[in-house]
C-alpha positions as CSV (number, residue, x, y, z in Angstrom):
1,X,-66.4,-11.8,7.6
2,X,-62.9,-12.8,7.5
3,X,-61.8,-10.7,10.1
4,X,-64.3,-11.7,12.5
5,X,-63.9,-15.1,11.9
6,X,-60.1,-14.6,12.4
7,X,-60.8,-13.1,15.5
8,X,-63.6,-15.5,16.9
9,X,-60.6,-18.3,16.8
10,X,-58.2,-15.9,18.6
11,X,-60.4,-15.4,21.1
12,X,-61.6,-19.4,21.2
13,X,-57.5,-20.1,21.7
14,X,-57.6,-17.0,24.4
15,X,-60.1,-18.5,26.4
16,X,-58.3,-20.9,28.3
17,X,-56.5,-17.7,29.7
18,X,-59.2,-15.4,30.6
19,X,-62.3,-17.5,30.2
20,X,-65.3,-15.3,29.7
21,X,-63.2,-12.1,30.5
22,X,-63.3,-11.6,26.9
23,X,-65.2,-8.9,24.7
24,X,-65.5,-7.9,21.2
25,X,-66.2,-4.0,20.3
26,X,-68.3,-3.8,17.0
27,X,-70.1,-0.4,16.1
28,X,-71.4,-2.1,12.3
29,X,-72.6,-4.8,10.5
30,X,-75.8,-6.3,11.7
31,X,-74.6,-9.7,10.4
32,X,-71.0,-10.1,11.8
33,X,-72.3,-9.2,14.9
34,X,-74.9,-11.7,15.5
35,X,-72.2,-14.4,14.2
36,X,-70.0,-13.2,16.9
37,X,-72.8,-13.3,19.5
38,X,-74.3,-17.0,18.3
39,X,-71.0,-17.9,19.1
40,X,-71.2,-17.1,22.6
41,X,-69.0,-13.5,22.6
42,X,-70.3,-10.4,24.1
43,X,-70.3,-7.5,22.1
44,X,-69.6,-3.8,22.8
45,X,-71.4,-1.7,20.2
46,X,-68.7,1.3,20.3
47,X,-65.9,1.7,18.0
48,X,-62.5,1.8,19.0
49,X,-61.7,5.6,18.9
50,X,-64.5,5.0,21.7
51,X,-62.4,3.3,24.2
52,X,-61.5,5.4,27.1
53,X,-60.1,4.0,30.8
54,X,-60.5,-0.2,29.1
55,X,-60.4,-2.5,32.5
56,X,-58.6,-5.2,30.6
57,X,-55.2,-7.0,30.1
58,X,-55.4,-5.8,26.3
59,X,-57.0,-4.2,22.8
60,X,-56.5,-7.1,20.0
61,X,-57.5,-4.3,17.1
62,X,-58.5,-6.0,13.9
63,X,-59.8,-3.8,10.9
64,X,-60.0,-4.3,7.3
65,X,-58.8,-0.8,6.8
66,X,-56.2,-1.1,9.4
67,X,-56.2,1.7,12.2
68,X,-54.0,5.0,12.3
69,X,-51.0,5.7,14.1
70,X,-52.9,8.7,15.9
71,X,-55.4,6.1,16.3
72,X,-53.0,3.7,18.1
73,X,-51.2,6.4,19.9
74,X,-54.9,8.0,21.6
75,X,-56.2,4.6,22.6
76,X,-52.1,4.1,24.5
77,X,-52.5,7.5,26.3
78,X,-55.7,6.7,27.7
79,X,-55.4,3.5,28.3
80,X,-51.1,2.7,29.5
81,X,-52.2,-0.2,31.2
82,X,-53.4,-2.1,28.0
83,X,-51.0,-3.3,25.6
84,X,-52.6,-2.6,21.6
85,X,-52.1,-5.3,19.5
86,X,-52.7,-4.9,15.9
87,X,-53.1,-7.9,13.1
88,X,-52.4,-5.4,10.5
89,X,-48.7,-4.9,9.4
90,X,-49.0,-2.7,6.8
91,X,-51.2,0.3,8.2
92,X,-50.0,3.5,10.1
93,X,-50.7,2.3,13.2
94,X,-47.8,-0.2,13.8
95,X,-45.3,2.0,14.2
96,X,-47.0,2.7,18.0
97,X,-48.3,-1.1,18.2
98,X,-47.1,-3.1,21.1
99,X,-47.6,-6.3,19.0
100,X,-47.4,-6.8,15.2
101,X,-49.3,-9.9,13.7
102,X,-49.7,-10.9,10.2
103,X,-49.9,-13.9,7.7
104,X,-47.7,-11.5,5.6
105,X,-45.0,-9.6,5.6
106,X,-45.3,-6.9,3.2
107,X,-43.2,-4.2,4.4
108,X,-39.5,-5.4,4.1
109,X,-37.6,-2.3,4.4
110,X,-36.2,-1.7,7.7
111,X,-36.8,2.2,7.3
112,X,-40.9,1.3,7.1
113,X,-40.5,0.4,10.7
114,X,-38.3,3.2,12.0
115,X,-39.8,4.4,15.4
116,X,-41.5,0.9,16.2
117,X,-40.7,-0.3,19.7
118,X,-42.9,-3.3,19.8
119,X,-42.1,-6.9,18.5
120,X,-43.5,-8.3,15.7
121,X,-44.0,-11.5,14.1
122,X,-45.2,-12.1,10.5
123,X,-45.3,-15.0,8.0
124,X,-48.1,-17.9,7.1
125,X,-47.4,-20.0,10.7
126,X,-49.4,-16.7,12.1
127,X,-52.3,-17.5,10.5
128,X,-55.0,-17.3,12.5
129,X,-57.4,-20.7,11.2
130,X,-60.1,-22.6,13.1
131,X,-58.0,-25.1,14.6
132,X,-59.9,-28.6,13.4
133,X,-57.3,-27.5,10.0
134,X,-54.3,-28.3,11.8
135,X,-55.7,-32.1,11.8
136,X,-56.4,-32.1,8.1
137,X,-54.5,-35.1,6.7
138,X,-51.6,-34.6,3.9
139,X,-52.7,-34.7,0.1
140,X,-50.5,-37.6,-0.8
141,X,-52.7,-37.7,-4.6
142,X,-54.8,-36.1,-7.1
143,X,-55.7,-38.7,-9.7
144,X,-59.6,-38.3,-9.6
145,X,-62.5,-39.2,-12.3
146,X,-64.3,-36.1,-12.2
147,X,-62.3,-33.1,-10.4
148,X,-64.4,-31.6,-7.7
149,X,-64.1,-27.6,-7.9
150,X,-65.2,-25.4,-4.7
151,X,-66.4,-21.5,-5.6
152,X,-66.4,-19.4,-2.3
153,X,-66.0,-15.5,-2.8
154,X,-66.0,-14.8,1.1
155,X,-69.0,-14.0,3.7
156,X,-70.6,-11.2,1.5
157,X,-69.6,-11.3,-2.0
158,X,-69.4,-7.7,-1.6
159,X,-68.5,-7.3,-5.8
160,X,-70.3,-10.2,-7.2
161,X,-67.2,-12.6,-8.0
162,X,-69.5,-15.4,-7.8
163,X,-71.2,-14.6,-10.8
164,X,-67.9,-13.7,-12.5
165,X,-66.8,-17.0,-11.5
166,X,-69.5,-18.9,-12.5
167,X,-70.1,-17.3,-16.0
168,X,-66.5,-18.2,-16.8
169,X,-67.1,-21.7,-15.8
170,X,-70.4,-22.5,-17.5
171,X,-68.3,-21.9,-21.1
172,X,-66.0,-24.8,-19.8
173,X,-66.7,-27.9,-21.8
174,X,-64.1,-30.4,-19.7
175,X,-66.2,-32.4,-17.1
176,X,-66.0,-31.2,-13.9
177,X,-68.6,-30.8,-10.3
178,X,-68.4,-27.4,-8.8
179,X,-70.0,-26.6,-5.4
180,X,-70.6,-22.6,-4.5
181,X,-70.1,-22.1,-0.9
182,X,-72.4,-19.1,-0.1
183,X,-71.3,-17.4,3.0
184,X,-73.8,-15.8,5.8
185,X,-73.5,-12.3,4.8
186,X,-74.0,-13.0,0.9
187,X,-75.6,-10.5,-1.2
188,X,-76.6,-11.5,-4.3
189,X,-78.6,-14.4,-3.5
190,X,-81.4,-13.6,-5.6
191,X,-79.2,-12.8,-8.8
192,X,-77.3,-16.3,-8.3
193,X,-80.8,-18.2,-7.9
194,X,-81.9,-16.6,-11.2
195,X,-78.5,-17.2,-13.1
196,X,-78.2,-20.8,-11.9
197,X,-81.6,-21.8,-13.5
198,X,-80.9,-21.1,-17.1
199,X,-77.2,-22.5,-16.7
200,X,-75.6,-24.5,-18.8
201,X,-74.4,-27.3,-15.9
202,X,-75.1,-28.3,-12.7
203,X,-74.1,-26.4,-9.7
204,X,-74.3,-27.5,-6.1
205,X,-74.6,-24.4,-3.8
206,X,-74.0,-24.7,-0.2
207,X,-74.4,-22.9,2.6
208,X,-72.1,-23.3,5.5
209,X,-70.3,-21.8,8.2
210,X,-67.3,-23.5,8.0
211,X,-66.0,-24.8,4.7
212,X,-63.4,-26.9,5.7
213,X,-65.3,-30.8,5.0
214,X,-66.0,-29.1,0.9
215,X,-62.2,-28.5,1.1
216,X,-60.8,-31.8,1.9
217,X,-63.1,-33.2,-0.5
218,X,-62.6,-31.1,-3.4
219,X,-59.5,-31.2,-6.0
220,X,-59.2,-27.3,-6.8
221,X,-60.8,-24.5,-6.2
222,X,-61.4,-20.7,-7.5
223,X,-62.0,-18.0,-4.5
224,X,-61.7,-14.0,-3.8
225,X,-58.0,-13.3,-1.9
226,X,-59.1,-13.4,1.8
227,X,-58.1,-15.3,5.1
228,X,-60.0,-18.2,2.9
229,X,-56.9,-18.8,0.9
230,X,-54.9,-19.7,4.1
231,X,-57.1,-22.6,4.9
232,X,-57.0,-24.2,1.6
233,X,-53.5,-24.1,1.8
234,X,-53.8,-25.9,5.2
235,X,-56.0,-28.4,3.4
236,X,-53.7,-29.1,1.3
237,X,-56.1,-27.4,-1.9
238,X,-54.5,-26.1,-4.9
239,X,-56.1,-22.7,-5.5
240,X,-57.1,-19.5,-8.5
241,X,-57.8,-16.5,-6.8
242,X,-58.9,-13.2,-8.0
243,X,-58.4,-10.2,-5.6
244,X,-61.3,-7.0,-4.9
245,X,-59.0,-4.6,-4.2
246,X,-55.0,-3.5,-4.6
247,X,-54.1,-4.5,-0.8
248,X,-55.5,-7.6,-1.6
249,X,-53.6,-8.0,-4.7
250,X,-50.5,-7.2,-2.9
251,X,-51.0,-9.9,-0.6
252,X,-51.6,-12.7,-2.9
253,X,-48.7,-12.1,-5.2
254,X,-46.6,-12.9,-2.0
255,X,-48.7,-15.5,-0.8
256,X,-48.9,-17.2,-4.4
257,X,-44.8,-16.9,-4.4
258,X,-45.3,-20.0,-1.7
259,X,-46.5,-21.9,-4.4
260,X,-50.1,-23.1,-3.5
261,X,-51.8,-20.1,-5.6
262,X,-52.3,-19.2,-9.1
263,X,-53.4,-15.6,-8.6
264,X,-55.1,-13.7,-11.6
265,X,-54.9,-10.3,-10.6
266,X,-57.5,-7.5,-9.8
267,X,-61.1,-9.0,-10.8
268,X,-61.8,-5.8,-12.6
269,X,-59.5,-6.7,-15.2
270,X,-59.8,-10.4,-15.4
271,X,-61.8,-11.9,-18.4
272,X,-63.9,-15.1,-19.1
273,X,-60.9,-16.9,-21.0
274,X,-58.4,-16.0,-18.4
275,X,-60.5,-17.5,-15.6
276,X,-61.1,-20.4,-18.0
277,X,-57.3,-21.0,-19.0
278,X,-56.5,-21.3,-15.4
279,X,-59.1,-23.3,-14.6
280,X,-58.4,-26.0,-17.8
281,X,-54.8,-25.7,-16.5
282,X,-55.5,-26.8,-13.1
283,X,-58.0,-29.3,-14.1
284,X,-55.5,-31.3,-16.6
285,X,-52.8,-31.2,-14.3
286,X,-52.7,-33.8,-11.9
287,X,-49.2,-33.1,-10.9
288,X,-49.1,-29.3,-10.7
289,X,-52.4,-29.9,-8.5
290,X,-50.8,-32.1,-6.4
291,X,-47.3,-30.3,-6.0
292,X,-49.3,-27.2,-4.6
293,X,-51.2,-28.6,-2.4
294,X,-48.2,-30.0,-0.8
295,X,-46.6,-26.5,-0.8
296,X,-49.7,-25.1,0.8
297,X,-49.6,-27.9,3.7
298,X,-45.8,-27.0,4.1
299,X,-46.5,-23.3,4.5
300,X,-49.9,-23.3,6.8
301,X,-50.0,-25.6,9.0
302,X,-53.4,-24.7,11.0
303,X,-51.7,-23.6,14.1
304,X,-51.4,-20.1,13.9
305,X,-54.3,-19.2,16.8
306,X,-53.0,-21.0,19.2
307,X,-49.2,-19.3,18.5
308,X,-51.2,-15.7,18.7
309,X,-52.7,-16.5,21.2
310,X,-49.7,-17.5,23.1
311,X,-47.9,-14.1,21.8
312,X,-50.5,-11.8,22.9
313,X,-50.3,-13.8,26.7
314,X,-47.1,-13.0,26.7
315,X,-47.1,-9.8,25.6
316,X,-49.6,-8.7,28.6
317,X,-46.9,-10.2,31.1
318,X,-43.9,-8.3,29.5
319,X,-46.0,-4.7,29.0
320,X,-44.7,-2.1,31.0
321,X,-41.4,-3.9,32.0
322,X,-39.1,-2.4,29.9
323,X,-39.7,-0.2,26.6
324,X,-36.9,0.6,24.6
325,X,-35.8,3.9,23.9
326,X,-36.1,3.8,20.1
327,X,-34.9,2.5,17.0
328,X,-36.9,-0.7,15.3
329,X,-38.2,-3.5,17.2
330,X,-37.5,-6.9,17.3
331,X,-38.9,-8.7,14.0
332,X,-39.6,-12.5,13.6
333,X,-40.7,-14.3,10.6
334,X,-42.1,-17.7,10.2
């Protein structure tokens, strides 16, 4: 759900360009699908190795797996009109990328990139966020009665971090309110409803589309690595996160370097009292809370779709101009 989201507010910051001359090509998941469609977008149900003679300006390709670079290289052949832009830096497929976009910059070494002739542009200012977070105020204190703690472990949940989460918390004797945000894809609804009455506190779960009014009113919170973690850092919300997968682990051990994220590692290896540790940590720390929330609102500040979107414009006007004949493209970091 994070990457349609992500691409939702691209295509929102697009529109002033090309209006309603704007598509999105889904070939799975019933659910992310009729999010993109209540939200006015039409949708081609193909997938991308589909695309054959595309009558548009540009393929915006955004895959949690990432795409290959025979991938990338087939769609460019049959369609040399079209630049590809890919919001993955990391998979095969940007070395024959036009355009290079990520939050992250994860491969450093110059020889990763050998063979790219594209530009690309990485770091947390490209972080593609609904734009209402770039209005969020600054978090200028965290002295509070009773900390308010926000649980969200993404649209689906799809490995039941909730639960994790919440099992940890319940053994947490400090007084604290926690609201689960329960995304529209979530799958263990009935589990949660049958946990939550025989727990120990009180939980308020929510369901929302867009969480950012439970993060400006919350003092910390505990989520899944995922495009979530760049909005509490634009709100300005000090943050534990737990990652599903390697990739994702990767990617918060360089975001938490920033200084707005405890990360605990892989959840498959993190236990009750390390959750609970972390959480006592945040929860008696008025200062460390409010020292990373400042860091977060000093690293994201809620612009990134409109400065895509702007890259991605230009990128359509300079296609086909001039390529160069090899080596390593130009590389900008923010």
């Amino acid at each position: 759900m994070g990457h349609v989201v992500r691409c939702h507010w691209l295509a929102s910051a697009l529109r002033g360009t090309y209006g309603d001359a704007i598509s999105f090509c889904m070939n799975q998941d019933e659910i992310g699908i009729s999010v993109v469609q209540s939200r006015g977008w039409p949708v081609l149900r193909i997938a991308p190795e589909e695309f054959g003679g595309v009558d548009g300006d540009a393929l915006i390709i955004d895959l949690p797996g990432g795409v290959s670079a025979e991938a990338v290289r087939s769609l460019r052949l049959r369609n040399p009109r079209c630049p590809v832009v890919l919001m993955d830096g990391s998979c095969t497929g940007r070395i024959e990328a036009d355009l290079v976009v990520s939050p992250i910059e994860r491969l450093r070494d110059p020889s990763s990139w050998r063979g790219f002739r594209g530009e690309r542009y990485e770091g947390p200012a490209y972080a593609i966020l609904d734009p209402a977070f770039a209005r969020v105020p600054r978090r200028l204190s965290s002295a509070v009665r009773e900390p308010r703690m926000l649980v969200s472990m993404g649209g689906s949940d799809p490995c039941g971090l909730t639960l994790q989460a919440l099992r940890a918390l319940d053994g947490i004797e400090e007084e604290f309110h926690v609201t689960i945000a329960v995304g529209p894809a979530f799958l263990h609804e009935a589990e949660l409803e049958a946990w939550l009455a025989g727990a120990r506190r009180q939980y308020e779960c929510r369901h929302e589309d867009s969480l950012l009014d439970m993060m400006v009113n919350s003092d910390l919170a505990l989520v899944s690595f995922g495009t979530t973690v760049y909005e509490l850092a634009a709100a300005g919300l000090p943050a534990i996160a737990l990652s599903i997968t390697e990739d994702h682990a990767q990617s918060a051990e360089a975001f938490a370097q920033g200084g707005s994220l405890m990360h605990l590692g892989l959840f498959s290896a993190i236990s009750a009292a390390q959750i609970q540790s972390a959480v006592r940590e945040l929860l008696n720390g008025q200062q460390l809370r409010l020292g990373m929330a400042q860091r977060g609102q000093a690293l994201v500040d809620g612009k990134g779709a409109e400065r895509v979107a702007k890259l991605v414009v230009a990128g359509i006007q300079e296609h086909g101009k001039s390529e160069a004949e090899g080596g390593i493209g130009t590389t900008h970091r923010a």
